[in-house]
C-alpha atoms as a printed R data frame, in Angstrom:
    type eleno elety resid chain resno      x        y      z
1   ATOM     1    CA   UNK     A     1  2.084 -107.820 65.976
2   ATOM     2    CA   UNK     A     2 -1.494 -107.191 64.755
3   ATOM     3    CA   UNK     A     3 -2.871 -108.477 61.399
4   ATOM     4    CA   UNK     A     4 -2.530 -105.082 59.772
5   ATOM     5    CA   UNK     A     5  0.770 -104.950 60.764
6   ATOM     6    CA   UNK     A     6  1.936 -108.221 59.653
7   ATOM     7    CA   UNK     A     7 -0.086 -107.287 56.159
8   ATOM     8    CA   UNK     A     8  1.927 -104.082 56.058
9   ATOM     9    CA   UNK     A     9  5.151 -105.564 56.773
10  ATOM    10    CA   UNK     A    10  4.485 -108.632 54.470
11  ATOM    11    CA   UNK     A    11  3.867 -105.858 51.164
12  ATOM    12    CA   UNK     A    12  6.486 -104.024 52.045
13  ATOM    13    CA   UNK     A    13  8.763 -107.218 51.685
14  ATOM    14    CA   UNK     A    14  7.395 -107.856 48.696
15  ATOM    15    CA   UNK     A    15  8.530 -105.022 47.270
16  ATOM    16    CA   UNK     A    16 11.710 -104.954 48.254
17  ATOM    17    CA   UNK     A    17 11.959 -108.252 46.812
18  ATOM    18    CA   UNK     A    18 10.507 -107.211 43.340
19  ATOM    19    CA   UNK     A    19 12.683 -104.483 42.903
20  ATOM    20    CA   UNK     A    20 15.905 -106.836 44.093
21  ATOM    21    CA   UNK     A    21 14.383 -109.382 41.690
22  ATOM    22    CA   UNK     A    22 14.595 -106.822 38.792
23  ATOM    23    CA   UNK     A    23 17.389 -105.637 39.595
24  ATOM    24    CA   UNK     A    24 19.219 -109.494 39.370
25  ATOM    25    CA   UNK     A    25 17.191 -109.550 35.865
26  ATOM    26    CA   UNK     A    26 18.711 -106.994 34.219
27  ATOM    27    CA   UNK     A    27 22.052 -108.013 35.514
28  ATOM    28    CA   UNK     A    28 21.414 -111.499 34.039
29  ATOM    29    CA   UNK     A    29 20.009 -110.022 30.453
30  ATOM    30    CA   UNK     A    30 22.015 -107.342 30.850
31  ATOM    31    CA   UNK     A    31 23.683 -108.726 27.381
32  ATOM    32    CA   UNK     A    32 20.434 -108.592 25.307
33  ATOM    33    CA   UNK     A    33 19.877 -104.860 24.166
34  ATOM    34    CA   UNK     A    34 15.526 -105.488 23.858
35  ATOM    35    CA   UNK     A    35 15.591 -107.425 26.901
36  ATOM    36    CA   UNK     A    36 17.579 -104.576 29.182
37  ATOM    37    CA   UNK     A    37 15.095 -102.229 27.294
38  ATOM    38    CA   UNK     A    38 11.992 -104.019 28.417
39  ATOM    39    CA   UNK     A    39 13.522 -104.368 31.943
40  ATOM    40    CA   UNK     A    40 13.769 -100.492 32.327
41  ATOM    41    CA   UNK     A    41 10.758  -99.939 30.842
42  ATOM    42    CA   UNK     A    42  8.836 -101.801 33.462
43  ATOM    43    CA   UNK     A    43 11.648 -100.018 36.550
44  ATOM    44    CA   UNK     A    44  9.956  -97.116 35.454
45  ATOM    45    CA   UNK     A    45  6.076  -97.763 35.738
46  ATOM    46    CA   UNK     A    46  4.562  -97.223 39.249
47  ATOM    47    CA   UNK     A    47  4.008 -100.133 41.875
48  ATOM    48    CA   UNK     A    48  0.666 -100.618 41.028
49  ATOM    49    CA   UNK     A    49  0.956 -100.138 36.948
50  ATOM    50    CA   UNK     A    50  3.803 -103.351 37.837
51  ATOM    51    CA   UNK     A    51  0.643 -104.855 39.444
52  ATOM    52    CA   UNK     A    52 -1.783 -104.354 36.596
53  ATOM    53    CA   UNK     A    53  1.064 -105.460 34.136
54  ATOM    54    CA   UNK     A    54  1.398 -108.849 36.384
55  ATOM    55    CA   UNK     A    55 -2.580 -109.056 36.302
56  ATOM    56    CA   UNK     A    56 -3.268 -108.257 32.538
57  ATOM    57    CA   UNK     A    57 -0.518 -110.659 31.476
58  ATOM    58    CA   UNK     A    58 -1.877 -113.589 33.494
59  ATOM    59    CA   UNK     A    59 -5.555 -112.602 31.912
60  ATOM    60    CA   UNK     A    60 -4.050 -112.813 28.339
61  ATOM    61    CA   UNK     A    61 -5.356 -115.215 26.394
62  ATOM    62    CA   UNK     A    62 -2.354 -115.184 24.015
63  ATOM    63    CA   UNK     A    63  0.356 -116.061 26.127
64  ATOM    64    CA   UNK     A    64  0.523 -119.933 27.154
65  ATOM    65    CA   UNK     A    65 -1.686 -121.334 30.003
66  ATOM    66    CA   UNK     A    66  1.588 -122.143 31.960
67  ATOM    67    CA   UNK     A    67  3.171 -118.924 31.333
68  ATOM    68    CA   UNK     A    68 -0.265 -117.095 32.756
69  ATOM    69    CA   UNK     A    69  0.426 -119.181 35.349
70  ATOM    70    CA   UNK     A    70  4.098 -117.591 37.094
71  ATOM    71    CA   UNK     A    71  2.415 -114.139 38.178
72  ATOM    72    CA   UNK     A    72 -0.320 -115.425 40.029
73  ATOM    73    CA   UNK     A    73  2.443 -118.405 41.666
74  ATOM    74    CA   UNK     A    74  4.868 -116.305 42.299
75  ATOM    75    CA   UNK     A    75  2.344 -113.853 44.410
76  ATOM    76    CA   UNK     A    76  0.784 -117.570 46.109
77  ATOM    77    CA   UNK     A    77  4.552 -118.556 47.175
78  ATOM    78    CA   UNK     A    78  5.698 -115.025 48.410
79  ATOM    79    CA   UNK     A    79  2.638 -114.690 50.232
80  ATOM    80    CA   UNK     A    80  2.513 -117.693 52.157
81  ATOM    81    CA   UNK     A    81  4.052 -118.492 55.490
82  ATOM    82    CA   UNK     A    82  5.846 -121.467 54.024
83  ATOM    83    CA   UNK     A    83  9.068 -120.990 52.160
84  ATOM    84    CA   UNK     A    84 12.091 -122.975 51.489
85  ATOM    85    CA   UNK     A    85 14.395 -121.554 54.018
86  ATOM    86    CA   UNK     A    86 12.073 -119.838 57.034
87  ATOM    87    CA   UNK     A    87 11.931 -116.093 56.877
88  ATOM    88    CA   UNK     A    88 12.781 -115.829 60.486
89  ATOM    89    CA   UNK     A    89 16.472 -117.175 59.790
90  ATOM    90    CA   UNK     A    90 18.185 -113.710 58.904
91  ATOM    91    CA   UNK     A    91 19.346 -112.913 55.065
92  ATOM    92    CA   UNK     A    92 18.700 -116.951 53.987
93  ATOM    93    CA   UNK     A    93 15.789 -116.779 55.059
94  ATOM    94    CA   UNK     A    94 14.816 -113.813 52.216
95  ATOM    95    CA   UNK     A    95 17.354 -115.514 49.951
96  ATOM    96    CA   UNK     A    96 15.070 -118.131 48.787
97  ATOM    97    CA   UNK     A    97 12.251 -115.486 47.675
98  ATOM    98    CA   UNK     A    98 14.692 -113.781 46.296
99  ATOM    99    CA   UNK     A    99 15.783 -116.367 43.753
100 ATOM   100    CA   UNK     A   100 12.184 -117.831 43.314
101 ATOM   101    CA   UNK     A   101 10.989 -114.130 42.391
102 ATOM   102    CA   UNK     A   102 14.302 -114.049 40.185
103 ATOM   103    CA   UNK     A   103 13.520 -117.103 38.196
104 ATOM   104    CA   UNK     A   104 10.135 -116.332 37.804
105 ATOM   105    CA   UNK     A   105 10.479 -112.648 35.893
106 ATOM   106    CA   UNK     A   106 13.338 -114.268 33.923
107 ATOM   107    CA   UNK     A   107 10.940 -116.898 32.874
108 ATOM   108    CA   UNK     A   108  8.229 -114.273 31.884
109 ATOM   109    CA   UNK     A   109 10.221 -112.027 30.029
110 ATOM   110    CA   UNK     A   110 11.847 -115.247 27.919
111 ATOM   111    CA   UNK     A   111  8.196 -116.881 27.156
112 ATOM   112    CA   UNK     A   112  5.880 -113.724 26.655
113 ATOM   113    CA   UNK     A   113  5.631 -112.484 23.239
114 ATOM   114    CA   UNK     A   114  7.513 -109.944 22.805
115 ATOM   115    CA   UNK     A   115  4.901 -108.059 21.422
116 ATOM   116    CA   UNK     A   116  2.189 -108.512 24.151
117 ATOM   117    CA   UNK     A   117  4.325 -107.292 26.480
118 ATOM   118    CA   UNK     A   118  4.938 -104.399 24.434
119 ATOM   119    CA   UNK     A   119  1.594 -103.895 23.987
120 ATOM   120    CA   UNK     A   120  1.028 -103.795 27.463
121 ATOM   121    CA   UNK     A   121  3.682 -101.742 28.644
122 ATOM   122    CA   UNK     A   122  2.728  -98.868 25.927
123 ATOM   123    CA   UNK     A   123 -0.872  -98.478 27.471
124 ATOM   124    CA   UNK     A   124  0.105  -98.287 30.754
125 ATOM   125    CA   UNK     A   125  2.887  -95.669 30.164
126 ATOM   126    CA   UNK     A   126  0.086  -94.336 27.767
127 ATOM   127    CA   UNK     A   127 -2.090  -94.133 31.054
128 ATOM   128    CA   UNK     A   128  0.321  -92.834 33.277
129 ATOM   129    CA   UNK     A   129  1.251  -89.901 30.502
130 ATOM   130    CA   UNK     A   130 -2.624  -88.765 30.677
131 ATOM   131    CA   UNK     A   131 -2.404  -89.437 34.495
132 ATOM   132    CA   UNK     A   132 -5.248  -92.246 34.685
């Protein structure tokens, strides 16, 4: 397969596997009114607002230095050809990103201030309401 291919392939995975993560995380916090509120909130911004979320969170200075840390990790371990269980071994082998993803946006919406990511979230629906 040529590189472009494999790049193509490799973000469309990713996807899938950020939407499947969400979709775990609001069955998990499914019992927390805000938390289910937050997670539908974000289901409804675009791919690439989710991407400038994940970006402006890690770039805020107000949320904890290991916190910042789980976008730009969780991107590092989905992206690289090493995993816990090999992709190539069918369903396991996605399994693994799966629950890594999972943990990870569980972990950001439990140790971001609420209000930051509020904050966040209303300018980029803000954007996408005036189309920018």
């Amino acid at each position: 397969m040529s590189a472009p291919g494999v790049v193509l392939t490799g973000v469309i995975a990713l996807l899938a596997l950020l939407t499947v993560a969400g979709l775990l995380a609001r069955r998990v916090m499914r019992r927390r009114l805000a938390e289910r509120e937050l997670l539908e909130r974000i289901e409804r911004l675009s791919w690439l607002a989710r991407g400038r979320l994940a970006r402006g969170l890690a770039g805020d200075s107000r949320i904890p230095l290991a916190v910042r840390l789980i976008p730009p990790l969780l991107m590092l371990y989905l992206l690289m050809p090493f995993d816990i269980i090999p992709d190539f071994i069918p369903v396991l082998g996605q399994l693994d990103d799966v629950i890594v993803l999972f943990i990870g946006v569980v972990a950001l919406l439990r140790f971001v201030p609420r209000g930051v990511l509020e904050e966040r979230l209303f300018a980029l629906e803000q954007a996408a309401r005036e189309g920018r």
